[in-house]
Each structure stands twice: as C-alpha cells, then as structure tokens.
C-alpha positions in Angstrom: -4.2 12.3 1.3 -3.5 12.8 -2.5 -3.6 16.7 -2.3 -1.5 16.6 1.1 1.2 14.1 -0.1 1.4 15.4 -3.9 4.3 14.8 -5.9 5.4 12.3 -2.8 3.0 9.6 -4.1 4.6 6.9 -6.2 7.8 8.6 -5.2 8.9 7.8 -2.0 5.1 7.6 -0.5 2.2 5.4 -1.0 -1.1 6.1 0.7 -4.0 4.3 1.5 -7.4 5.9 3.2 -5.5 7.1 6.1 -2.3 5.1 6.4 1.0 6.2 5.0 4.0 3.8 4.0 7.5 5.7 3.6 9.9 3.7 0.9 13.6 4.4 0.8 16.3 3.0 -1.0 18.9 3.6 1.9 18.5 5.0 5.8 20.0 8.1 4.7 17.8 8.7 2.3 14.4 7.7 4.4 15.6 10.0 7.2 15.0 12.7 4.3 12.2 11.0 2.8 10.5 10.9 6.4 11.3 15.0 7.3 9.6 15.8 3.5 6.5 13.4 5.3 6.1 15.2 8.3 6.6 18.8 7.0 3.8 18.3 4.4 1.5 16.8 8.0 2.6 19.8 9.3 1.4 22.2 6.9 -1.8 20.5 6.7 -1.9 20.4 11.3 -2.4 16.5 10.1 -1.1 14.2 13.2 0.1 10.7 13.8 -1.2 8.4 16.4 2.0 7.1 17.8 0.9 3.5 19.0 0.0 3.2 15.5 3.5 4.2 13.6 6.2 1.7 12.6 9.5 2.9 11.7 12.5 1.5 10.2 10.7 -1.7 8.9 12.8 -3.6 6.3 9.9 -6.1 5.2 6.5 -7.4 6.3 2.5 -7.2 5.6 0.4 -3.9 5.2 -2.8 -4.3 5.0 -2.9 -7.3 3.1 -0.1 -6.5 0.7 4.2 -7.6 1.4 6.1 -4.8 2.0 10.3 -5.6 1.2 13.0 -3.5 0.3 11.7 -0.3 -1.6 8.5 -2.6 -3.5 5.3 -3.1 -2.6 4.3 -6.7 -3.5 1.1 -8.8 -3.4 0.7 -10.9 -0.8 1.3 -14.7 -1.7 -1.7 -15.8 0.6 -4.5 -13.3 -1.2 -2.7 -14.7 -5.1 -2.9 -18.6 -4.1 -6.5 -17.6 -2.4 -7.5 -16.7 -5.8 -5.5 -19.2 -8.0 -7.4 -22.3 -5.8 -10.9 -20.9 -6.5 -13.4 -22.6 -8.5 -14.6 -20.8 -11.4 -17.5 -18.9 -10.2 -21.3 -20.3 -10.5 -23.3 -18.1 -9.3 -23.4 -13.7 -9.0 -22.1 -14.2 -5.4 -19.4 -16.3 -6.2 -18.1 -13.4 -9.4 -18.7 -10.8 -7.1 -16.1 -12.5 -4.6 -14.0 -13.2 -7.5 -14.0 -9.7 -8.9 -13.7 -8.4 -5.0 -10.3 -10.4 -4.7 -8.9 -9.3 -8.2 -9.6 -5.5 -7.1 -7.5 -6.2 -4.1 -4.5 -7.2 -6.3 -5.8 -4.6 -9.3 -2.5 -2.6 -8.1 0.0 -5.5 -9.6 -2.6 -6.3 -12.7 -2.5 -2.4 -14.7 -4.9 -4.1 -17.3 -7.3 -5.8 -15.0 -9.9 -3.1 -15.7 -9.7 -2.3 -19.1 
C-alpha cells in the first residue's frame, strides 16, 4: 500500500493493511483527491469491494480510531480504557498495557523512543 499510494500518504491518504481513508479539506477538493486514489488503483489493477466503501463521511470510527473533519483522532473509548487501568502486576497485564499504547502510538510520536 505504501509503494501504491506514495507521495498520497500523510497527504490526503492514510492507509492501513488494506483499508484506505481519503481526507479533504473541502468536497471539491476530495472529488480530486479521490480521482488521484483511483488512478494510482488503476495502475496497480488494485480493486475495491463496493459493499465495503463509504464515501462522503464527514465524521465517525475507523477501526478503532475518530475520524472528523480532515484529522484522524484517537478514540475517547480506547484513551479512558487505558487511563482506568491498574498499573500492571504481572508480564500479561504490561503486555496488554504496551498492546493498548501501540494502538494509540500514532497520537504519542515519543512513545517508542
């Protein structure tokens, strides 16, 4: 997906495994934004499955994260999720922990270093 949607990525396209959101600042501009998407499907004979494409979506979830006007948020559920956790006890628990944080790594640039 990176090599097919270069230069699109962080732009006006983010990706993830094998789903595709399309951000615009105006409807003018995503009509544009989603011809530069399917030409660059096209030259790679990618296809969409139809009963799974949403378009003109002003705000809502993908997967797991709040999609609203042009941003890509976290997801208030997954941050209070991890804000009520005990501190962990046990391996399992800071694997858990550290499996929630990577969910949200997007919205913490630091978390890894």
């Amino acid at each position: 997906m990176e090599k097919v949607f270069k230069g699109l990525i962080g732009q006006n396209v983010e990706v993830y495994v094998n789903n595709i959101v399309v951000k615009s600042d105006s409807c003018d501009q995503h009509i544009k934004d989603l011809e530069e998407v399917f030409e660059a499907l096209r030259r790679t004979n990618m296809r969409l499955n139809p009963e799974k494409c949403a378009f003109s979506m002003e705000a809502g979830k993908f997967l797991g994260f709040m999609l609203t006007h042009r941003e890509i948020e976290a997801n208030p559920e997954k941050c209070r999720a991890i804000t009520k956790m005990q501190s962990p006890r046990n391996m399992k628990e800071v694997q858990q922990l550290i499996g929630r944080l990577t969910a949200l790594s997007k919205f913490f640039p630091r978390l890894i270093e």
